[in-house]
C-alpha positions as CSV (number, residue, x, y, z in Angstrom):
1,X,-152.4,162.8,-196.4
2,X,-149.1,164.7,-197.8
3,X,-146.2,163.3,-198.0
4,X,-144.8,165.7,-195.1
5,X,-147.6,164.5,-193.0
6,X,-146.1,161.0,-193.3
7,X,-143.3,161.0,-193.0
8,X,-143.8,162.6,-189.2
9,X,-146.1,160.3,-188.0
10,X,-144.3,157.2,-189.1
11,X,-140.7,157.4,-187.6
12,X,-138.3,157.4,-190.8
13,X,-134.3,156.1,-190.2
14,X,-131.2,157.8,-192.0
15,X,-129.7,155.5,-194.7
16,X,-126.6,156.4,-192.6
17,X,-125.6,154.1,-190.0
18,X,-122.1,154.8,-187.7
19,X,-120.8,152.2,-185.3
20,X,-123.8,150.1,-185.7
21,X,-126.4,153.2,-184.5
22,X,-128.8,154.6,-187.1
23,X,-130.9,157.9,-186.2
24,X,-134.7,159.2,-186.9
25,X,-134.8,161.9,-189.5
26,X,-138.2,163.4,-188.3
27,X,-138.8,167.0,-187.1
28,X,-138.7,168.2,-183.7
29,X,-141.8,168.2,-181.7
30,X,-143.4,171.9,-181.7
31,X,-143.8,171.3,-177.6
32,X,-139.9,171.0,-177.4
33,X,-138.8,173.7,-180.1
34,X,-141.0,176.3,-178.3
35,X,-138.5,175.7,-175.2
36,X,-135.7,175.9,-176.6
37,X,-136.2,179.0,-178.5
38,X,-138.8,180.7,-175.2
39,X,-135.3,179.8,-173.0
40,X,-132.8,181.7,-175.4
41,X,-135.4,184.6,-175.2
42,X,-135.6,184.6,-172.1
43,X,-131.8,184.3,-171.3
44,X,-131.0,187.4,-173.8
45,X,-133.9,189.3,-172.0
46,X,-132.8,188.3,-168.6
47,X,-129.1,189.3,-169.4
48,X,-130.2,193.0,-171.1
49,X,-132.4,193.5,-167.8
50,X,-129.4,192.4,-165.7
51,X,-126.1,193.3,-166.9
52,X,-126.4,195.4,-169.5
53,X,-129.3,198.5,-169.0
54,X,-129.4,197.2,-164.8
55,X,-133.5,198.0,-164.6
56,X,-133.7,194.4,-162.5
57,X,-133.1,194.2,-158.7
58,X,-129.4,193.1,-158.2
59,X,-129.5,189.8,-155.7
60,X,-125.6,190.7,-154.8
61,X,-127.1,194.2,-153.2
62,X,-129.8,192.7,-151.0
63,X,-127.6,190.1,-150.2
64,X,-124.9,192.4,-148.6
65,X,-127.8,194.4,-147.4
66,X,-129.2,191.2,-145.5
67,X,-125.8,190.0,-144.4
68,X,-125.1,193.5,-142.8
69,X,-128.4,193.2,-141.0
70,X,-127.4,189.9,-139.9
71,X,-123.7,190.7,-138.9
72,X,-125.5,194.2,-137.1
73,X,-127.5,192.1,-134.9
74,X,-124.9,189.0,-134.2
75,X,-122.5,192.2,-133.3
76,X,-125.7,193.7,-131.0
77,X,-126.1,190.6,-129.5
78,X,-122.4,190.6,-127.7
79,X,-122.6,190.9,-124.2
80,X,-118.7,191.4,-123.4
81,X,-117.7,194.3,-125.6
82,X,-114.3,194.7,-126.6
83,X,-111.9,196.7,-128.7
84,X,-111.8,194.2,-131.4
85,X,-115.6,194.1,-131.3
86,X,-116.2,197.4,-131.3
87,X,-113.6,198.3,-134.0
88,X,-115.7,195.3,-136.2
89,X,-119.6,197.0,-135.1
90,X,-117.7,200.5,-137.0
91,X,-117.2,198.2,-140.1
92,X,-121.1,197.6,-140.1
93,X,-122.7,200.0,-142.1
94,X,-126.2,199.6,-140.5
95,X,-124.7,199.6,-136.7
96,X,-122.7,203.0,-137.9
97,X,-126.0,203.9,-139.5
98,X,-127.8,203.8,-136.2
99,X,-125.0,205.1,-134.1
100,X,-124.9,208.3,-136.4
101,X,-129.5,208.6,-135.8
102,X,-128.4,208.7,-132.0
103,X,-125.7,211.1,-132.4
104,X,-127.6,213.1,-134.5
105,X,-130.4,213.4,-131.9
106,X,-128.7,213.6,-129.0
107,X,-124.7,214.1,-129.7
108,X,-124.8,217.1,-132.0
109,X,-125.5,219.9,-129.3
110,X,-122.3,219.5,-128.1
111,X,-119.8,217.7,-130.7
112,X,-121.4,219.8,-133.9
113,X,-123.0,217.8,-136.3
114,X,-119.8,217.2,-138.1
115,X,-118.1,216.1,-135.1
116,X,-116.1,219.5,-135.1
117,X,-116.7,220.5,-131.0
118,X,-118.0,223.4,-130.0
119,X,-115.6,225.5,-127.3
120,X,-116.5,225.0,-124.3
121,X,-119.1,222.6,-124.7
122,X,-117.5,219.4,-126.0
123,X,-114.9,217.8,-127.6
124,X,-114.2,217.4,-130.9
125,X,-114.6,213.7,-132.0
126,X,-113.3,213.6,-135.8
127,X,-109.6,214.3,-135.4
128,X,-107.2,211.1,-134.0
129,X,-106.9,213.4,-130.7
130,X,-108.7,212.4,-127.8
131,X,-108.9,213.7,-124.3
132,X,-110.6,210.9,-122.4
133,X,-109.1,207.7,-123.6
134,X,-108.1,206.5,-127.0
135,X,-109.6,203.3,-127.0
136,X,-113.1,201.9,-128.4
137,X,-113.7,200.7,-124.7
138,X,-112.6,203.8,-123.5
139,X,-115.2,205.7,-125.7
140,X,-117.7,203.0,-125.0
141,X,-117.3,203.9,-121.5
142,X,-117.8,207.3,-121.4
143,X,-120.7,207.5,-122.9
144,X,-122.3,205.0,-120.8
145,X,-120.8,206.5,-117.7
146,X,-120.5,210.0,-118.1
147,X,-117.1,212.1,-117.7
148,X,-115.9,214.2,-114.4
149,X,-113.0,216.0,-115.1
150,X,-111.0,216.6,-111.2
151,X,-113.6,215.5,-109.2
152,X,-116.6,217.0,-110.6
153,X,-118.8,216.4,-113.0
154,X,-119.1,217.8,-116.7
155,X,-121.8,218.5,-119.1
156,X,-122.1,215.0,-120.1
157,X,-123.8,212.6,-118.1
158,X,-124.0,209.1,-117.7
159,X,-126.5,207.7,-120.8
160,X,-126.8,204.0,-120.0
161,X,-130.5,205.0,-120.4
162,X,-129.9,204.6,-124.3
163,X,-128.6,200.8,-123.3
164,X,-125.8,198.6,-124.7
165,X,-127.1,198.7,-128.0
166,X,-127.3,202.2,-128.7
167,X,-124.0,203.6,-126.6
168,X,-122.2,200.8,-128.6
169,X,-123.7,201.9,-132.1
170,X,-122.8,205.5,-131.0
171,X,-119.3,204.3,-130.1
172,X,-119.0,202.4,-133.9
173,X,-119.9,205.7,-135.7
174,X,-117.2,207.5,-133.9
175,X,-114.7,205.0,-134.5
176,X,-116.1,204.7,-138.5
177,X,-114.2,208.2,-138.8
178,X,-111.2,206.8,-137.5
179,X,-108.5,204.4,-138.7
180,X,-107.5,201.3,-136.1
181,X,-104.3,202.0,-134.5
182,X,-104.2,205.5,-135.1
183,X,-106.3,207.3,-131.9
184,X,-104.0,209.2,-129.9
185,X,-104.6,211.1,-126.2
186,X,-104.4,214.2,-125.9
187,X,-104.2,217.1,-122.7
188,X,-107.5,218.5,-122.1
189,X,-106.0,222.1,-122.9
190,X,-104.1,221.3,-125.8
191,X,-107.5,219.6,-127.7
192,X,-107.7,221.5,-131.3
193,X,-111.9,222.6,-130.5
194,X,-111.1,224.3,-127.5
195,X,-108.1,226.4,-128.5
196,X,-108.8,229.6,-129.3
197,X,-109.0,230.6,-133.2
């Protein structure tokens, strides 16, 4: 046996001795030394993936992403909409997200895909002018209800068909162009898409 051999496998104490407490001079165990050094190569390889070249999934993204789903279906979920409410769903990205699929399929043959208007077929939505009401509720309503203009009915009728869910997502992307506060009404002649150029 070498001397190296042992001296670790019989336990061998420092000459030194402070306060009364003497210590082992023997060599780690090979068990404990391969965790030590495994854990600080697998902190610098965890931080390079994370922080520094960004190749590993970022928990703080899926966490938003799942906390917007969450708040999108908690916002769904309200049976009394209200300004505040609605003004909250146009903070959401995935209710705006679903209000702007709907618009696109349906909306856009009237309001233009950019929410310009197209004279004489409807209003444009993306200015702080508007002609039927100025408030979240207001635009909630009309979509759900439909809009007569002295009496009589106009292009766009009632689509409750889409339900609570979709109308109000509708009403969120509409309101996501605009700032709170800021929606003002305006006289049907006087709205900007149906002057003429």
């Amino acid at each position: 046996m070498t001397e190296d051999q042992d001296r670790d496998s019989q336990p061998v104490i420092m000459p030194h001795s402070y306060d009364g407490i003497q210590e082992y001079d023997q060599s780690l165990p090979n068990w404990w030394l391969f965790t030590l050094f495994g854990s600080m190569a697998f902190a610098f390889l965890y931080w390079m993936a994370c922080f520094v070249t960004e190749t590993a999934a970022d928990d703080r993204v899926t966490l938003n992403a799942e906390l917007d789903a969450l708040e999108a279906r908690q916002l769904a979920a309200v049976k009394n909409l209200d300004d505040a409410t609605l003004w909250k769903m146009s903070r959401n990205t995935q209710t705006v997200a679903e209000g702007q699929a709907v618009y696109n399929s349906l909306c856009f043959t009237c309001h233009a895909p950019n929410l310009a208007g197209i004279k004489g077929l409807g209003f444009r939505l993306n200015d702080d002018l508007w002609v039927h009401g100025n408030t979240p509720t207001a635009i909630f309503n009309n979509i759900s209800e439909g809009i007569t203009f002295e009496g009589k009915p106009t292009g766009m009728a009632a689509q409750k068909v889409l339900g609570t869910g979709r109308i109000a997502a509708v009403t969120a992307f509409l309101l996501s162009t605009q700032k709170e506060g800021s929606m003002k009404t305006a006289l049907r002649k006087d709205e900007p898409s149906q002057l003429n150029p």
